[in-house]
N, C-alpha and C positions, 0 to 999 in steps of 0.2 A: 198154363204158366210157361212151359218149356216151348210153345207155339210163340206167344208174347216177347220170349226174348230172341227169339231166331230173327225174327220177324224187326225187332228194335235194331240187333246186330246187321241183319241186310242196311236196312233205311241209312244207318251210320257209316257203312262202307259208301253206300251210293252215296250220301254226302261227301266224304273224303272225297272221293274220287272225282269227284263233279268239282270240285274247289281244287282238289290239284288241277284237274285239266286245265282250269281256269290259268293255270302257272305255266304252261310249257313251253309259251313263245319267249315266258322272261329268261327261266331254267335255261330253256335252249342258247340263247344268246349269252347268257351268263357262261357258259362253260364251255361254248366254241370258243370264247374271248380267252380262256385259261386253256384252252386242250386243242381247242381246232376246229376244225367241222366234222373231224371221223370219231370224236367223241359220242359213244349210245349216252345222251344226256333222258331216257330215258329212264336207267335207273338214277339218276337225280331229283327226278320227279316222284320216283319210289323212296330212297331216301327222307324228305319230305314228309311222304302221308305215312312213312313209318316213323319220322320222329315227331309228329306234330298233327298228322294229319291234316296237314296245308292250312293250318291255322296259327295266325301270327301269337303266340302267346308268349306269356314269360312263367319257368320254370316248370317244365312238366318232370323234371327230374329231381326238385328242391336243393340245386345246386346254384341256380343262378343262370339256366341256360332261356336261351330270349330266341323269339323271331322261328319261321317256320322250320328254319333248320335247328333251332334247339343249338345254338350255340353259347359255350361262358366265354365272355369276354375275356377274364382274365385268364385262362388255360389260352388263349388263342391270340395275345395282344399283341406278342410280338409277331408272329407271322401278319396279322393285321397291322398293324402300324405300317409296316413296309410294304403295305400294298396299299396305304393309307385310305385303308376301311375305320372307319373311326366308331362308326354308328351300327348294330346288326338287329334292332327292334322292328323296324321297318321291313315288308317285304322285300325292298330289292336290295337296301343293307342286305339283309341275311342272305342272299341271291349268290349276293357279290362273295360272300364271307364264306358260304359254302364251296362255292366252287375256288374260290384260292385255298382253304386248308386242305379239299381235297386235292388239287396241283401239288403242294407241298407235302401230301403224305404216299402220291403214286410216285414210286419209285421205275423207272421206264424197264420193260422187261416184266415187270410183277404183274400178277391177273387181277383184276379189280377185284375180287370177292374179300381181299389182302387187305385193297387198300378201305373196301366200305367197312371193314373191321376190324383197321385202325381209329375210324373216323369215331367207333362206335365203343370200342374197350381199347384205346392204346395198343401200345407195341408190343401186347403180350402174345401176339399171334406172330410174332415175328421168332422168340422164345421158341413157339411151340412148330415153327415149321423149321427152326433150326436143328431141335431135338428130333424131328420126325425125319429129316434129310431129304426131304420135298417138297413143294409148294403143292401138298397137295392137298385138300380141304377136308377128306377123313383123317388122313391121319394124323395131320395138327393138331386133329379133335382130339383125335384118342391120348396126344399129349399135353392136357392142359390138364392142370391142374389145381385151377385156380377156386377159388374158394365162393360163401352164399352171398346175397345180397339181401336186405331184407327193406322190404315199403310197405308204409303204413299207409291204405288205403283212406279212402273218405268218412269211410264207415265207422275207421279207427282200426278194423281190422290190419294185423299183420303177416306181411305174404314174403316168403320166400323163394327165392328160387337162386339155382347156378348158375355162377357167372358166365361160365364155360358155355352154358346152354344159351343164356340168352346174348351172348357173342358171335356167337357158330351160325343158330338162327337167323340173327339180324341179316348175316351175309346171305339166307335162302331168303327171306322174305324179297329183299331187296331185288337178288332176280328174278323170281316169280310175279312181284307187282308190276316191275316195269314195263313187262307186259302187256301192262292195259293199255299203255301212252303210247303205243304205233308200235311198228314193225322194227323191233331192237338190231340192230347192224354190227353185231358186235365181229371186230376184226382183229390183226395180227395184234396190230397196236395199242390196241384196247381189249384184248378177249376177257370173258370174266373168270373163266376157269379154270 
């Protein structure tokens, strides 16, 4: 049984993975257009298979979030309006939608792990590296404080977990997947950490 699901759990990443790839030429042009050409749009492609797994859905979070970036419209309207994204259901909608909110939430000077965990629990890491008096990624951690989250799975079952955790997280997976999608070039201007 424990053979069965390793084995199901590979097959699944290789999907993701295979379907982001499929995305990196749009990613990539999506987010030189907002950042440059020295932007590592790598981890954007990880972004993606970590919210969505490069599959245009709607709601994997029961909020209303749409399109492979997992984005709600209405948290996001007004920065979309003025970049007049109207639509984020469509892949290259959400392309476009991703990489303006993530412009609008790097502040220039901050390490990206800041800004993928804005994108991903709000400004509370902001909070917690002001209390820590660093930008530094342990010890924000060790200052948050923030409280459970609780999903009800398919099954019906309910799961728990810390917010803190699945915040902090997000910003490691994010570096470690991007990885897959080429040789990451992370520079002054964009370093992640």
């Amino acid at each position: 049984m424990r053979l069965l699901f390793i084995v199901t759990l590979l097959a699944v990443n290789l999907f993701a993975l295979e379907r982001c790839a499929l995305l990196t030429q749009k990613v990539r042009v999506a987010h030189f257009k907002e950042f440059g050409t020295s932007f590592p749009y790598q981890y954007a492609i990880a972004q993606l298979e970590q919210e969505s797994g490069c599959r245009a859905s709607i709601s994997n979070d029961g909020v209303g979030s749409q399109g492979v970036a997992q984005i709600t419209y209405r948290w996001w309207k007004n920065v979309l309006d003025k970049e007049g994204i109207t639509e984020i259901a469509s892949v290259q909608g959400s392309l476009r939608a991703q990489a303006a909110i993530m412009r609008y939430l790097h502040e220039q000077g901050r390490p990206l792990w800041v800004t993928y965990q804005r994108y991903n629990g709000g400004d509370w890491v902001l909070k917690e590296i002001r209390k820590a008096g660093a930008e530094n990624w342990a010890k924000a951690k060790a200052q948050c404080t923030r409280g459970d989250s609780h999903f009800t799975l398919k099954s019906g079952k309910i799961q728990t977990r810390n917010n803190c955790e699945i915040n902090y997280e997000y910003s490691q997976n994010i570096y470690t997947l991007g990885r897959q999608y080429g040789d990451v070039q992370d520079n002054s201007q964009f370093r992640y950490w």
